[in-house]
C-alpha positions as CSV (number, residue, x, y, z in Angstrom):
1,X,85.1,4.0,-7.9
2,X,81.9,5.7,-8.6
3,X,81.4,6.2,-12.1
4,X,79.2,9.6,-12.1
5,X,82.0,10.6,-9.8
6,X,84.8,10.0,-11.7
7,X,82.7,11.7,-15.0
8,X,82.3,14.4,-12.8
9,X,85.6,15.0,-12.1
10,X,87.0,14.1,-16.3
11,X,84.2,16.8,-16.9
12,X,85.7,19.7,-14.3
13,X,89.6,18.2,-16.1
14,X,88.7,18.7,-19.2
15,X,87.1,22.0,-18.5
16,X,89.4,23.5,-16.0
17,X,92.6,22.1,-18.1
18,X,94.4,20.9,-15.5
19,X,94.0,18.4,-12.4
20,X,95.1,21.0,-10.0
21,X,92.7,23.1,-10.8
22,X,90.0,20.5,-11.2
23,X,91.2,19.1,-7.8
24,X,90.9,22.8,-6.1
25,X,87.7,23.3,-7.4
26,X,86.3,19.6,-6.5
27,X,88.6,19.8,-3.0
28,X,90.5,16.5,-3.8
29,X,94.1,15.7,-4.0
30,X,95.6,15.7,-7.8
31,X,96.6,12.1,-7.5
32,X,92.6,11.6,-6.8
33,X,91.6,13.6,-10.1
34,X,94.1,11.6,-11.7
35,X,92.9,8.2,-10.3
36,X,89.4,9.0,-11.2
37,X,90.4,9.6,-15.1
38,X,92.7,6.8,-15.0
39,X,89.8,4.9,-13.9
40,X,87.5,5.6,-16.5
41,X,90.1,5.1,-19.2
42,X,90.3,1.9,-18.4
43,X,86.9,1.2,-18.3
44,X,86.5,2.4,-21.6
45,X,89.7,0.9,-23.2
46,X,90.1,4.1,-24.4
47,X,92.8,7.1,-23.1
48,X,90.7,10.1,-22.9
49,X,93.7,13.1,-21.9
50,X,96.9,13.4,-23.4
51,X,98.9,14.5,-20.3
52,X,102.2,16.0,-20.6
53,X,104.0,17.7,-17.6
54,X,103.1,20.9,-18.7
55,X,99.7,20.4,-20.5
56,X,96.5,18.1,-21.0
57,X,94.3,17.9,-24.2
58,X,91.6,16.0,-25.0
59,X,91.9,12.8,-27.4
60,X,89.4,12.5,-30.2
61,X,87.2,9.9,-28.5
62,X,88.1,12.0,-25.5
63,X,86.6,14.9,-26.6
64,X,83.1,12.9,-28.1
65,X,83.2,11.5,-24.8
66,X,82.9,15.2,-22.7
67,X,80.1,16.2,-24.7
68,X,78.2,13.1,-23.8
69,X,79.2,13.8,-20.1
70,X,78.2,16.8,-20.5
71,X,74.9,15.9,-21.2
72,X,74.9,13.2,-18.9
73,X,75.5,15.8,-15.6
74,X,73.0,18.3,-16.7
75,X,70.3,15.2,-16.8
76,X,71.5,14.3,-13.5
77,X,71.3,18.0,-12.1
78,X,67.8,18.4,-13.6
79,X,66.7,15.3,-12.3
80,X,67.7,15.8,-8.7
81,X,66.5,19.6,-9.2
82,X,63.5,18.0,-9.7
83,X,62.8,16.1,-6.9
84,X,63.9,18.8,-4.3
85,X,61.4,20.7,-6.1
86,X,58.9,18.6,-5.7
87,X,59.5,18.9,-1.7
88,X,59.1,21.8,-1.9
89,X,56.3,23.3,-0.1
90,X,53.3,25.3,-2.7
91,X,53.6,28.5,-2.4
92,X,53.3,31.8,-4.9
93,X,50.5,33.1,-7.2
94,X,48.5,30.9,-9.9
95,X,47.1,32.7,-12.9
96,X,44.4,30.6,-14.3
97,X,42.0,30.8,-17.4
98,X,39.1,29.0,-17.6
99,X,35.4,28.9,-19.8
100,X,32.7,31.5,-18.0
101,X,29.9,28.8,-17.3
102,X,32.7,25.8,-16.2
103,X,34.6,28.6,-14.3
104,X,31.4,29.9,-12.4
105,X,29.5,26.6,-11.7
106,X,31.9,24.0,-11.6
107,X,35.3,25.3,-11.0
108,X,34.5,27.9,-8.6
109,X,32.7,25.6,-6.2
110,X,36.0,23.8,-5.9
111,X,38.8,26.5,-5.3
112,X,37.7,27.0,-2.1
113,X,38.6,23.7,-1.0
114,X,42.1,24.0,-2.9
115,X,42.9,27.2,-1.2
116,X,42.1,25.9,1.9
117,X,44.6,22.6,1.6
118,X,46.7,25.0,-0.1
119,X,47.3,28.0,2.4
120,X,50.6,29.5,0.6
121,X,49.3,29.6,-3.1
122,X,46.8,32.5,-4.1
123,X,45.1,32.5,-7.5
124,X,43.9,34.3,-10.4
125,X,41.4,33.4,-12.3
126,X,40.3,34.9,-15.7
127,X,37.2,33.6,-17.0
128,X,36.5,33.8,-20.7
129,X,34.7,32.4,-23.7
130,X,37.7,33.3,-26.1
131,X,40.4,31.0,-27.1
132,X,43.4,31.8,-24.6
133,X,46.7,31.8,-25.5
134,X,48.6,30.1,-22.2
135,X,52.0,31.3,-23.4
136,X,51.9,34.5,-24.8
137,X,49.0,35.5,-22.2
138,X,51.0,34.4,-19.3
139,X,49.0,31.7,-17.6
140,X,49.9,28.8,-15.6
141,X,47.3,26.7,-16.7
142,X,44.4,26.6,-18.9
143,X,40.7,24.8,-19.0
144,X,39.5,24.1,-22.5
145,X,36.5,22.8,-23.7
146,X,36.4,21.6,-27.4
147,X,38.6,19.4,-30.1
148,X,42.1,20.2,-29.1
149,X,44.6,21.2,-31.8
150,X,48.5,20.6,-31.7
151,X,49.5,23.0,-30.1
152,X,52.8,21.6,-27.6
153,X,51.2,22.1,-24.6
154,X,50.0,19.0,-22.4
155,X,46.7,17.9,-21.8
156,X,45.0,16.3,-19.0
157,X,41.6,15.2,-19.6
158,X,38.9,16.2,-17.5
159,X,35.2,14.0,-17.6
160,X,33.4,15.2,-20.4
161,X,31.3,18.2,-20.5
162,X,28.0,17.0,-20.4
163,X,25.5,19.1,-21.9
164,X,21.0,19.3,-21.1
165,X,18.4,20.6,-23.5
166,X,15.9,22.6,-21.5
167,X,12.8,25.0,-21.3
168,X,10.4,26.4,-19.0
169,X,7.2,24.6,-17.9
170,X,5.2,27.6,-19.0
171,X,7.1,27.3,-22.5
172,X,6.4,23.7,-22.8
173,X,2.8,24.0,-22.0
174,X,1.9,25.8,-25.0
175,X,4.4,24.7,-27.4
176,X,4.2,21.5,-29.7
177,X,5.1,17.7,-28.7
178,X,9.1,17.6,-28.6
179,X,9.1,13.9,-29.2
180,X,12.8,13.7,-31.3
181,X,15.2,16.2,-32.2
182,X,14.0,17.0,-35.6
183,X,10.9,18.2,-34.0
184,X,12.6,21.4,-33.2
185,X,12.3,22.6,-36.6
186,X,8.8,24.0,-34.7
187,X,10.3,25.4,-31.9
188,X,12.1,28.4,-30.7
189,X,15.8,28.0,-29.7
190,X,17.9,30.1,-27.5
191,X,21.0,30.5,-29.5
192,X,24.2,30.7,-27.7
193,X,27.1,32.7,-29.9
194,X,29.7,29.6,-30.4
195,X,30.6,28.2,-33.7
196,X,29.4,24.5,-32.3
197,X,26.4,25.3,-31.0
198,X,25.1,28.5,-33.2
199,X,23.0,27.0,-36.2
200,X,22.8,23.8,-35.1
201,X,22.3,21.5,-32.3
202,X,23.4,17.8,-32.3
203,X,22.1,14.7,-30.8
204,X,22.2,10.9,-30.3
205,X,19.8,8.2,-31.0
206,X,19.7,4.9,-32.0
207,X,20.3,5.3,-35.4
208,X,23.6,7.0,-33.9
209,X,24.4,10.9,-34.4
210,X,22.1,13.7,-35.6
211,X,22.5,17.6,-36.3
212,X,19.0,19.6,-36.2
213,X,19.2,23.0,-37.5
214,X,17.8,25.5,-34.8
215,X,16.6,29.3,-35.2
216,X,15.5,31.7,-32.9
217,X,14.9,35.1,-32.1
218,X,17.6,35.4,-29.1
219,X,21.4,34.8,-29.2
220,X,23.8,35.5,-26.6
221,X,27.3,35.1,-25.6
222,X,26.2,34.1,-22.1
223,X,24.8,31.3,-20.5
224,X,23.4,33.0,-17.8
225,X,21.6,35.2,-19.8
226,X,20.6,32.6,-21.6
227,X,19.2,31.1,-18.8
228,X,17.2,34.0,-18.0
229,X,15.4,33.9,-20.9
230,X,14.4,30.2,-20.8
231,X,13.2,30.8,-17.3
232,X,10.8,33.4,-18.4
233,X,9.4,30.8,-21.2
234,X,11.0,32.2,-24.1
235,X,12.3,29.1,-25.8
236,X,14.5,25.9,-25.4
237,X,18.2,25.9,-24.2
238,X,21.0,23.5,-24.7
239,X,23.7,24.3,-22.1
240,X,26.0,22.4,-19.6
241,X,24.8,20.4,-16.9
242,X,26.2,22.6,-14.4
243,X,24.6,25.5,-15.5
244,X,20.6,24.0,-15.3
245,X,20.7,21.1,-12.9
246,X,20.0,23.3,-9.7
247,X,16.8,24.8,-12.2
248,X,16.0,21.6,-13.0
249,X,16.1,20.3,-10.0
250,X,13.7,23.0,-8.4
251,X,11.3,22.8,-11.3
252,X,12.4,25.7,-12.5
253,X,13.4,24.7,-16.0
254,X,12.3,20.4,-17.6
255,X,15.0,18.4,-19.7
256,X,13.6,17.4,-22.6
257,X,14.7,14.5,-25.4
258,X,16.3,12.8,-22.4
259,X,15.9,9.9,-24.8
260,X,18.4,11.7,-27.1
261,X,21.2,13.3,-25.1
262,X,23.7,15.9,-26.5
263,X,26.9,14.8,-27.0
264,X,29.5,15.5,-24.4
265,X,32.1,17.9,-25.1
266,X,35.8,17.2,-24.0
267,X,37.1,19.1,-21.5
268,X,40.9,19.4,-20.6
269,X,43.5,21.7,-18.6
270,X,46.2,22.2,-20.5
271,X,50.0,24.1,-19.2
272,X,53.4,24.3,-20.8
273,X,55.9,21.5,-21.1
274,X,58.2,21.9,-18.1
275,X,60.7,19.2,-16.8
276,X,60.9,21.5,-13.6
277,X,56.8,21.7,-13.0
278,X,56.8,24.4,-9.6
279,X,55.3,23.0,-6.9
280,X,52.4,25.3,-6.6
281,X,51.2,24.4,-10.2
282,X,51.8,20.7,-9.8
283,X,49.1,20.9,-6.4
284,X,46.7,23.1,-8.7
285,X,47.4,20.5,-11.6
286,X,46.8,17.4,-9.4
287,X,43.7,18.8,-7.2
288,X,41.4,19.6,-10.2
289,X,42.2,16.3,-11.9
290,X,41.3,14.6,-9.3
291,X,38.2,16.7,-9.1
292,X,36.9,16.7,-12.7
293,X,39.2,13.8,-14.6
294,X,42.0,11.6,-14.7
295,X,45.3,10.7,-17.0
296,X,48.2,12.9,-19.0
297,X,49.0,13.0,-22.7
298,X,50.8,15.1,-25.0
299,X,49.0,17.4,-27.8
């Protein structure tokens, strides 16, 4: 006999305490409840029911034996739960937090092309500089950039977030040489209002890893408006890729110290812990690592 069968049907005996009413309940004969026990007695060598006419009770060993079962069933029940889930077809709403400059250059360009292969999910996004709590705040999923802390959700890293100095041809023509980093001690910085990147900026050369302190007139919680102000000449800015390539690219705004890149940042999407992941977040999950990166691990 099937074995998950017959621990099936001890389970609904020993629950039920009778193999009448286990049989009702299952829609077998008693003499087939009381096969299926007798079968896995023997298996284990062990009697597992005490059976009298009137009564049954669990043995000792029975007993340890039910609570393994039991245990044993619900694995099974999530586990196929799991897989119909995931046949499931996406569907429902998406709440989604993500940094203001990743969620405006990068992600955005990409959700159109997720909503599209995904007609039956709808999203919301929340973009945000502040540190987002996924749990008590309610969201599916969040995008962090940064060191990650323990914190039980899972991660999925994303590439790194790669990150430009920059300034305005007008602000580099009458400004000093910017030969290395340390040069900047002579320059003006555009400061941008995050504990990594307020007082100092950091770079890497040969001789490996370097933090120049910066100052400045101008600091601002916003990239954009950050960006403004380079634009009109009125100092260097370190921000992400995304952000200044398109300037850069139209000669709006030079890299400079190409020779001594910022380091990249990591970047991750991070959501709960669930053995029964919904459909719709599994597609969002899947798309955008594909997009921007690549394996799973636990915080």
């Amino acid at each position: 006999m099937d074995r998950l069968i017959s621990m099936t049907v001890f389970a609904r005996a020993a629950e039920l305490g009778s193999f009448s009413a286990a049989a009702e309940a299952l829609q077998m004969s008693s003499q087939l409840v009381g096969k299926h026990v007798q079968t896995l007695e023997q298996h284990l060598g062990a009697r597992l029911l005490n059976r009298t006419t009137r009564r049954q009770r669990l043995t000792e060993v029975g007993a340890a034996y039910y609570d393994r079962v039991k245990l044993i069933l619900a694995e099974v029940d999530s586990a196929e739960g799991l897989v119909a889930e995931a046949h499931r077809k996406p569907q429902g709403r998406l709440r989604i937090s993500a940094p203001v400059t990743f969620g405006n250059y990068a992600l955005s360009r990409k959700l159109p092309d997720y909503l599209l292969a995904y007609p039956d999910v709808s999203l919301e996004l929340s973009l945000s500089n502040r540190y987002v709590d996924l749990l008590s705040e309610g969201f599916d999923a969040v995008f962090r950039i940064g060191e990650l802390t323990d914190s039980g959700l899972v991660a999925r890293p994303l590439a790194p977030y790669r990150m430009k100095l920059c300034a305005a041809p007008s602000y580099l023509a009458e400004a000093a040489p910017i030969n290395v980093p340390q040069d900047l001690a002579f320059h003006i910085c555009l400061g941008f209002q995050h504990p990594e990147l307020g007082s100092h900026w950091t770079f890497c050369g040969h001789q490996g890893v370097m933090s120049v302190p910066i100052s400045g007139r101008l600091t601002v919680d916003s990239g954009e408006a950050l960006m403004a102000a380079a634009r009109a000449g009125m100092g260097l800015l370190l921000q992400p890729a995304e952000l200044v390539e398109d300037d850069i690219a139209a000669g709006r705004l030079v890299e400079v110290l190409r020779d001594f890149p910022a380091p990249s940042r990591p970047l991750h999407i991070l959501f709960a812990p669930d053995r029964r992941m919904t459909p719709k977040l599994r597609s969002f999950l899947d798309f955008f690592v594909k997009m921007f990166g690549s394996t799973e691990r636990k915080l």
